[in-house]
C-alpha positions in Angstrom: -10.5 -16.2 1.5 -9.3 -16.7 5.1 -6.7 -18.4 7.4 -7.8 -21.7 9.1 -6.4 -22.0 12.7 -6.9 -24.2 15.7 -9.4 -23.2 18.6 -12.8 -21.8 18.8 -12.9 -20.2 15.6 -15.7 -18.6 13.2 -16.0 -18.7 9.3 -12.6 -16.6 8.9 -10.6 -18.5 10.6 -10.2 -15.8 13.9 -10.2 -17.5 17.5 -13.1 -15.8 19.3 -12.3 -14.3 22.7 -15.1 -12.7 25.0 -12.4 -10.2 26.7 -11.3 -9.0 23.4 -11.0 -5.2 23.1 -13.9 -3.1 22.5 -16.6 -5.8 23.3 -15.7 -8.0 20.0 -15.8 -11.7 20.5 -12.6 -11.5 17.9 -9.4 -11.9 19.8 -8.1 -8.7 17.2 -4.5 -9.0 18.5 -4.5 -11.9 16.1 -5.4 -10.2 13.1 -2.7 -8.0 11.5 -4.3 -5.8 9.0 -1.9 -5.5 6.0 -1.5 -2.3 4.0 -0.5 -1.2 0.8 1.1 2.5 0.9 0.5 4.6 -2.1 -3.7 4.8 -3.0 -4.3 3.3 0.1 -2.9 5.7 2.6 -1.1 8.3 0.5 -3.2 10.4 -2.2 0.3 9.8 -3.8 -0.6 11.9 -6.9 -0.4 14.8 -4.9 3.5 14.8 -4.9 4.1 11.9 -8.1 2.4 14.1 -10.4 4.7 17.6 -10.0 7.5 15.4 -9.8 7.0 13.4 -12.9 6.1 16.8 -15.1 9.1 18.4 -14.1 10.9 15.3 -15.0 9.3 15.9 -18.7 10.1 19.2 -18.6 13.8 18.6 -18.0 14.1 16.0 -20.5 12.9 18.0 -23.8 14.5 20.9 -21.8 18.0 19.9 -21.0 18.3 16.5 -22.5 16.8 16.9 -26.0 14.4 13.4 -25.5 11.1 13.9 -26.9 8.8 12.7 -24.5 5.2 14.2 -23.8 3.8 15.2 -20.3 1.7 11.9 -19.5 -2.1 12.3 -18.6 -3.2 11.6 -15.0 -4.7 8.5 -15.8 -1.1 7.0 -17.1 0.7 8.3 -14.3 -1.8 6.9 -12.4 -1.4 3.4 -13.4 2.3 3.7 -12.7 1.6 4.2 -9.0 2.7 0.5 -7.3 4.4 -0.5 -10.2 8.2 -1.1 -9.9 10.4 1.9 -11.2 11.9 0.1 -14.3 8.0 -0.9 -15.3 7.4 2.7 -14.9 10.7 4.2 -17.4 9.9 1.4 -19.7 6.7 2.8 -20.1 7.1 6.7 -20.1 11.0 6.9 -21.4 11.4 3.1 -22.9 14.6 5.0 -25.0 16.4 6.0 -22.3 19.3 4.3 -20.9 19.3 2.3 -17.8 22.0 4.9 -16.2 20.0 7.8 -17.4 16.5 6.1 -15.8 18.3 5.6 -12.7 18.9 9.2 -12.6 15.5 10.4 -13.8 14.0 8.3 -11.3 16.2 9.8 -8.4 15.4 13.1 -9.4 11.7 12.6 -9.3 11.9 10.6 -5.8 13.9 13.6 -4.5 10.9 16.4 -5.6 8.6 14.3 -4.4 10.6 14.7 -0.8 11.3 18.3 -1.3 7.3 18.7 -1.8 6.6 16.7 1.7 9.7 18.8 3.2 7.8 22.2 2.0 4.8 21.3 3.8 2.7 19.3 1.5 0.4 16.9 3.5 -0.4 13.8 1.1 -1.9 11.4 3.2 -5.7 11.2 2.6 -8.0 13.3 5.0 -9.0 11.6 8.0 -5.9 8.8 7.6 -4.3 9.5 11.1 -7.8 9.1 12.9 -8.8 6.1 11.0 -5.2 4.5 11.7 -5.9 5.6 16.0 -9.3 4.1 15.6 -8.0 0.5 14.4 -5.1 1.1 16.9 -7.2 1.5 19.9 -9.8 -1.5 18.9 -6.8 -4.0 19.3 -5.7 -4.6 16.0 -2.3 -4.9 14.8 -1.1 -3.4 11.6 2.0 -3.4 8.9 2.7 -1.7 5.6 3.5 -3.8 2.4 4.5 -1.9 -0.5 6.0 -2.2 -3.7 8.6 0.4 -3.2 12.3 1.1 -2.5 13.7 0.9 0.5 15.3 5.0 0.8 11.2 6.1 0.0 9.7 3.5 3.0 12.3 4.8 5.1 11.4 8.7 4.0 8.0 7.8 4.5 8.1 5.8 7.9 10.1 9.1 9.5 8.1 11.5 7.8 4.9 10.6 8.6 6.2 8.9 12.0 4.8 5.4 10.8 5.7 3.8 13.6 2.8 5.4 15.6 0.8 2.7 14.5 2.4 0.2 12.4 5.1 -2.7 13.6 6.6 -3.0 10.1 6.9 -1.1 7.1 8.1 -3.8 4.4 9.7 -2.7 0.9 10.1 -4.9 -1.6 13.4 -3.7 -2.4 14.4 -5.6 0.9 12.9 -8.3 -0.2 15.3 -8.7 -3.4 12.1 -6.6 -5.5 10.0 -10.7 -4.9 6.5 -10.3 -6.1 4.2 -8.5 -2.9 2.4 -12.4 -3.0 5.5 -13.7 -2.2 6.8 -11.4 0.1 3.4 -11.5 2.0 3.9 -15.9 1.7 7.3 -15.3 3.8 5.9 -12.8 6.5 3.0 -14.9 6.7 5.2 -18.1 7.2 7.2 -16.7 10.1 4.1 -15.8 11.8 1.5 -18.1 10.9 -0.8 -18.0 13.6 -2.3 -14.7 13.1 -5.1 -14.1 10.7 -4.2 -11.7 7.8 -6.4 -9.2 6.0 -4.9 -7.6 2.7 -6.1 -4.0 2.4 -5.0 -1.6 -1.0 -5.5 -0.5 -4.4 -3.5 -2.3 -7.2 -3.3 -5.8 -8.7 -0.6 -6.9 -7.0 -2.6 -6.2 -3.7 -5.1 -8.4 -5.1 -2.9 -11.0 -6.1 -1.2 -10.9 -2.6 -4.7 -11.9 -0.4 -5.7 -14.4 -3.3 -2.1 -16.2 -3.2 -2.0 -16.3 0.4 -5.8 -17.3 1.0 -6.2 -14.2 3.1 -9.0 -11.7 3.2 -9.1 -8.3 0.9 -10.4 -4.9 1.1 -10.5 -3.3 -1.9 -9.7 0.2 -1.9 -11.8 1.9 -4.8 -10.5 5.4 -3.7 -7.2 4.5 -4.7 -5.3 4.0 -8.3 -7.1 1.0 -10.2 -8.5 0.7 -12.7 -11.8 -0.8 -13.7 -12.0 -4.6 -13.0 -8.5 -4.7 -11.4 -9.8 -5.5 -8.1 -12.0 -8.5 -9.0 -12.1 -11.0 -6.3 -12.1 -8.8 -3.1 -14.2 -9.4 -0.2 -15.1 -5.6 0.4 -14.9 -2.8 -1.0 -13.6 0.9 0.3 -14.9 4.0 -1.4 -12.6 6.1 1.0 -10.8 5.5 4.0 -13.0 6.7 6.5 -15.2 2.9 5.8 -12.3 0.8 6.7 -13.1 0.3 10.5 -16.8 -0.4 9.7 -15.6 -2.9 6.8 -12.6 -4.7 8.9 -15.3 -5.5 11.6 -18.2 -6.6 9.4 -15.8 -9.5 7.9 -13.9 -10.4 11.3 -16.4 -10.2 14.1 -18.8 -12.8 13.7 
């Protein structure tokens, strides 16, 4: 995988340049490093998990639906899915009013948790995100979210600090995270991409698109669901290391 551009290029695509930051012969304002939100920066379960139980609870409690608490490993898998994939799975009886509300109610505990204090970006995220800030490259957020939890997220956690965009697929008329990626990629096509996250549809987005992935095994997938990536993260902290070993050449 890897964009083809004009110039003096290596194997990936990424015009060389000998005053590039931080020695690298990479020009790494070129390269926009694209990443997934939820597994890849956010320990999401921290904050989805509460939120979903108490959802079960009031359900049996006050709405008389028999539903059971679901494991960790199924709420898991829900992570980077779209909401109605998630209600079809966990509450396929409910109506598409009443999911609408359950769904609301869950986003909202999951606020009220990050309001209270509850810190659930992965350890070390903020120094990792400085350290690819300060070696030149550029960065944006692609997730498979709403647009009211991007824009909770982007002023919580001050997003901007270090990424230029922080894309929802909501915006994008809920298009496929491939196709989303397609349009972005369209509009700005001299830059070399890298697709970093945790799901399928991460996967799916750097194969599409011909782009490199980083597969982040720390995250939400599950077994063989990240087939086809160039490297492989077993926690944030080996991003930097990994981003240069498949871009500098």
């Amino acid at each position: 995988m890897g964009n083809n551009q004009a110039g003096e290029e290596n194997r990936t695509g990424i015009p060389k340049d000998d005053t590039a930051v931080g020695g690298s012969k990479v020009d790494r304002s070129k390269i926009m490093l694209v990443f997934d939100y939820d597994g890849t920066i956010q320990e999401t379960m921290k904050i989805y998990a509460p939120a979903v139980l108490d959802m079960a609870k009031r359900l049996r409690n006050i709405y008389g639906y028999r539903v059971e608490n679901p494991g960790y490993a199924r709420m898991e898998s829900w992570l980077g899915l779209r909401n109605e994939e998630m209600w079809e799975d966990f509450a396929p009886a409910l109506s598409a009013d009443a999911r609408a509300a359950a769904a609301a109610r869950v986003a909202a505990y999951m606020r009220a948790l990050v309001r209270e204090g509850v810190d659930p970006w992965y350890s070390g995220t903020r120094e990792i995100l400085d350290k690819l800030k300060a070696e030149g490259y550029r960065m944006m957020i692609l997730s498979n979210s709403d647009h009211e939890y991007a824009d909770f997220n982007r002023d919580s956690f001050e997003t901007d600090k270090w990424f230029e965009r922080y894309v929802d697929c909501e915006s994008w008329d809920w298009q496929p995270k491939a196709d989303v990626l397609s349009s972005i990629i369209a509009d700005n096509p001299e830059m070399t991409y890298v697709m970093i996250g945790d799901r399928f549809n991460d996967r799916e987005a750097a194969v599409k698109n011909h782009i490199l992935f980083i597969a982040c095994d720390y995250g939400y997938a599950r077994a063989g669901e990240l087939d086809e990536a160039d490297a492989r993260a077993h926690s944030i902290e080996e991003l930097p290391e990994i981003i240069a070993r498949l871009t500098d050449y």
